[in-house]
C-alpha positions as CSV (number, residue, x, y, z in Angstrom):
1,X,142.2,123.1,235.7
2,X,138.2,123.8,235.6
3,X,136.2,121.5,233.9
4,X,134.8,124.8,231.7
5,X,138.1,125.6,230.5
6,X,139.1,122.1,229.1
7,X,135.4,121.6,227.6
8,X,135.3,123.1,223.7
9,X,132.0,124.0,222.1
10,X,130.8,121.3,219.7
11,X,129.6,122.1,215.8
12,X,130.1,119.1,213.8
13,X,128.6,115.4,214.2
14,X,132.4,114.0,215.0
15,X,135.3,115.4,216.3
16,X,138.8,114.0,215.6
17,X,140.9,115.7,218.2
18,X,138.4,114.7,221.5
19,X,135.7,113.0,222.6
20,X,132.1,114.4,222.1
21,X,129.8,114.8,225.4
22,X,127.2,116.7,225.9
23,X,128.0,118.9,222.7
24,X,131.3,119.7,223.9
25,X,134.7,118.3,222.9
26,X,136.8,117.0,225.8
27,X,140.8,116.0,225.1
28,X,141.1,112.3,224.2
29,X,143.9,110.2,226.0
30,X,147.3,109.4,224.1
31,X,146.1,105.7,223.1
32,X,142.2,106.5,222.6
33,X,143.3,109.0,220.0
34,X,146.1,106.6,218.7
35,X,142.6,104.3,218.2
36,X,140.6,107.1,216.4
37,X,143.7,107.7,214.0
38,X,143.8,104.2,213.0
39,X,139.5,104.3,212.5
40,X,140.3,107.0,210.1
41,X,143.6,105.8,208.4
42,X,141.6,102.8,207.4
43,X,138.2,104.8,206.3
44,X,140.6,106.5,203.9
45,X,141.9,103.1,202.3
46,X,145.3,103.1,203.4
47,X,146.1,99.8,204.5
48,X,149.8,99.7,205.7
49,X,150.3,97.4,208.8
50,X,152.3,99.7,210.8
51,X,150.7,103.1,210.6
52,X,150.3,105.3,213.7
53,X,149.8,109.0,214.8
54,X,153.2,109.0,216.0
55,X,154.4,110.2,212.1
56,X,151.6,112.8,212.1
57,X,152.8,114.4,215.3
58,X,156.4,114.0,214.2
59,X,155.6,116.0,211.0
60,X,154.1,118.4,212.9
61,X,157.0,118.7,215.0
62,X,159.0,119.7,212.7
63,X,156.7,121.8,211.2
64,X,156.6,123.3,214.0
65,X,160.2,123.8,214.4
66,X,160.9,125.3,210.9
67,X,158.2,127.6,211.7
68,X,160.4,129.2,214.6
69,X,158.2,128.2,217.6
70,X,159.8,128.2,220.6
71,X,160.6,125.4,222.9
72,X,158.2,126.5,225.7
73,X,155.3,126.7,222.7
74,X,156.6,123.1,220.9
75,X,156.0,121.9,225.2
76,X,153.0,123.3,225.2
77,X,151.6,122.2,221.7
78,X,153.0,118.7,222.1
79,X,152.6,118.4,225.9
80,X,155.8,117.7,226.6
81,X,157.6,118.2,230.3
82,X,161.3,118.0,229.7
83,X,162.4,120.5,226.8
84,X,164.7,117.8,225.0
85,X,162.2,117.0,222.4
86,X,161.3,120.4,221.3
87,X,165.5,121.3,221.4
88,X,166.1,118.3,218.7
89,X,163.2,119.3,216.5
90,X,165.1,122.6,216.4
91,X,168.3,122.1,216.4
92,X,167.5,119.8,213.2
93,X,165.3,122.9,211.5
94,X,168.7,125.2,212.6
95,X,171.4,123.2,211.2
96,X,169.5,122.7,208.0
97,X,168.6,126.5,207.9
98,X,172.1,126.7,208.4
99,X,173.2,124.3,205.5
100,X,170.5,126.2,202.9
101,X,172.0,129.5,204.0
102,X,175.6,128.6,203.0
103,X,174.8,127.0,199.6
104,X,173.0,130.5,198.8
105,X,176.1,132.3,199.6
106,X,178.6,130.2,197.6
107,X,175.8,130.1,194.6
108,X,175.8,134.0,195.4
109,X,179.6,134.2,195.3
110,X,180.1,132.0,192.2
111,X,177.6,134.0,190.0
112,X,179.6,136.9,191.2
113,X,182.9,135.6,189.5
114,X,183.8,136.3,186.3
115,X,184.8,132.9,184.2
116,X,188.2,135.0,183.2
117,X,189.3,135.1,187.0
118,X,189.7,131.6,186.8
119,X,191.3,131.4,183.3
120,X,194.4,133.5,184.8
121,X,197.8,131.5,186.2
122,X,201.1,132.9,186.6
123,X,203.8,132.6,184.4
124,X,206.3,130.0,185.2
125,X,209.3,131.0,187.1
126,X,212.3,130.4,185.1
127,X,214.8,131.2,187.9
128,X,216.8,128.8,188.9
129,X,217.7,127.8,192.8
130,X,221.8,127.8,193.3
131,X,221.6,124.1,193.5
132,X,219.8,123.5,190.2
133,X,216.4,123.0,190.8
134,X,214.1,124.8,189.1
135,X,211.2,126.9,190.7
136,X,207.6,125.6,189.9
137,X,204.4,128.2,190.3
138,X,200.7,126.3,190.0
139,X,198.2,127.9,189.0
140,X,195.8,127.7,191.8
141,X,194.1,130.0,194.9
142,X,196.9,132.9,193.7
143,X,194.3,135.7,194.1
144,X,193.3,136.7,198.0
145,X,189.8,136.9,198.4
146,X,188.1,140.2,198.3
């Protein structure tokens, strides 16, 4: 890759994402960046022993995933090779899509009952079998569904 295509014009005094030269940004390297996170987490007074970038770009992951971005984009965001990662970020955002999407349709389909449909049972069977028993109808699932 050319040297002019990785370099990014500079505005501001200090750039988080790269390393300033010559006014232009270039990428940082997994741990220098990991270094610069940890410069900033404690500039903003959060003093927990174990913090690193590796929740921020976990977060963002996922964002990324809810958002509907591809695999080949999540790769290419998160520079990752091997498409595994980007599949579990969204096979998690699917299945809980999925889950949210059910409970509206049985919220849906219980507002759409009445309270009286489930008030209704049978009347018991009085019949009796030839050997004595008697026949017993519960009240239950006795309507099909629509």
């Amino acid at each position: 890759m050319p040297l002019n295509e990785i370099l990014v014009p500079h505005r501001s005094r200090n750039a988080f994402t790269g390393k300033v030269v010559r006014g232009c940004v270039l990428p940082m390297k997994k741990e220098a960046w990991a270094a610069k996170f940890k410069k900033y987490v404690v500039l903003a007074g959060v003093n927990e022993p174990k913090t690193s970038c590796h929740g921020v770009r976990k977060a963002r992951a996922e964002v990324a995933a809810y958002a509907d971005c591809t695999e080949s984009q999540m790769m290419a965001m998160f520079g990752w090779t091997d498409p595994k990662m980007p599949a579990h970020y969204i096979a998690q955002a699917n299945r809980e899509k999925l889950g949210v999407s059910g409970m509206e349709k049985i919220i849906a389909f219980d507002q759409s009952q009445s309270f009286d449909d489930f008030l209704w049972a049978p009347k018991a069977n009085n019949v009796r079998t030839p050997h004595g028993n008697g026949v017993v109808t519960f009240p239950g699932n006795t309507r099909k569904k629509a």
